[in-house]
C-alpha positions in Angstrom: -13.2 14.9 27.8 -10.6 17.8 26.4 -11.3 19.8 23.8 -7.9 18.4 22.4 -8.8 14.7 23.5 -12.2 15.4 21.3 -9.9 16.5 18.6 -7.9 14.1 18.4 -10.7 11.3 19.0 -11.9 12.8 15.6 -8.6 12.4 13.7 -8.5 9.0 14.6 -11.7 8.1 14.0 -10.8 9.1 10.3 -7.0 8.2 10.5 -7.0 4.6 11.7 -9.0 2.6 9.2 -8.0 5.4 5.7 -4.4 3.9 6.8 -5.4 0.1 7.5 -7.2 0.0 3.8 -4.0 1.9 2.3 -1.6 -0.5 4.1 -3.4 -3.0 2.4 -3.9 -1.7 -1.0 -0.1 -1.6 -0.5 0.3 -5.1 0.5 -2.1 -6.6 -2.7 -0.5 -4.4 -5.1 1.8 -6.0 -7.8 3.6 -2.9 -9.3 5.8 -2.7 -6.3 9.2 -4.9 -4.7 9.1 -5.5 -1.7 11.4 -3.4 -0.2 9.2 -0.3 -1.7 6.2 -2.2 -0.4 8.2 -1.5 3.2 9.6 2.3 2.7 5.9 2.8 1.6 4.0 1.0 4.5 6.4 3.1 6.6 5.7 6.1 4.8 1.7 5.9 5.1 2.1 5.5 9.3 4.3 8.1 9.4 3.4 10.7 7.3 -0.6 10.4 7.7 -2.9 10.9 4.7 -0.9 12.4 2.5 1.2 9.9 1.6 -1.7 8.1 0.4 -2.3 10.8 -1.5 0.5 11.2 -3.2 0.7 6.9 -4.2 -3.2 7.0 -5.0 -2.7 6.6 -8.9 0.7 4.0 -8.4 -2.1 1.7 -6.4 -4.6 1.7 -8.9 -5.3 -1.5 -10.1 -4.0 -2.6 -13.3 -7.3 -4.0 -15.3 -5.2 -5.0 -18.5 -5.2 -9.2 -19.2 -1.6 -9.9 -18.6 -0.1 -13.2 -19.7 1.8 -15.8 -18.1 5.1 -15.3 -19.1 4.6 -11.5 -18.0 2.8 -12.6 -14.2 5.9 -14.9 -13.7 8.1 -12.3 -14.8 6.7 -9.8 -12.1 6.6 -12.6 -9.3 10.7 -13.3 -10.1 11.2 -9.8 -9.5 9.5 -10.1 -6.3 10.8 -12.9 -5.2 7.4 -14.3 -5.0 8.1 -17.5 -7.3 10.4 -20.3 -7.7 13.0 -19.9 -10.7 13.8 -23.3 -10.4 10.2 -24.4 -11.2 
C-alpha cells in the first residue's frame, strides 16, 4: 500500500461513520423542513467535516417540554401530519 492509499485509508476511517451519525442527527432533527434537511444532507457529503461543524449548535437537541398544539404545529410545517385529522 501507497503512502497516499494509507492516507486516505486514514481519512476514511474517520470520515465515513462522523458523516453517517451527522446524516442522521440531520434526519431526527425537528428544527428543520425538509427541503433543508436535503441541501444539508447534501452539504455534509460534500463538503466533509466542516459542514458539520458549522450546523453543530442548529442539531442540538431541543430539551424544552413542548406542547401539543406546538409538536403539531412543527409536524404541519413539515408536512409530517395530517391537517385534515
Amino acid at each position: 500500500m501507497t503512502k497516499m492509499q494509507t492516507i486516505l485509508s486514514l481519512i476514511s476511517i474517520f470520515y465515513v461513520p462522523y458523516t453517517i451519525i451527522g446524516q442522521l442527527r440531520i434526519i431526527k432533527t425537528v428544527s428543520l423542513s425538509k427541503i433543508q434537511k436535503i441541501y444539508h444532507s447534501a452539504a455534509i457529503w460534500f463538503i466533509p467535516f466542516f459542514w458539520l461543524f458549522l450546523l453543530k449548535d442548529r442539531l442540538k437537541s431541543n430539551r424544552k417540554v413542548m406542547t401539543k398544539n406546538t409538536r403539531d404545529r412543527l409536524l404541519r410545517a413539515q408536512g409530517s401530519i395530517d391537517r385534515n385529522a
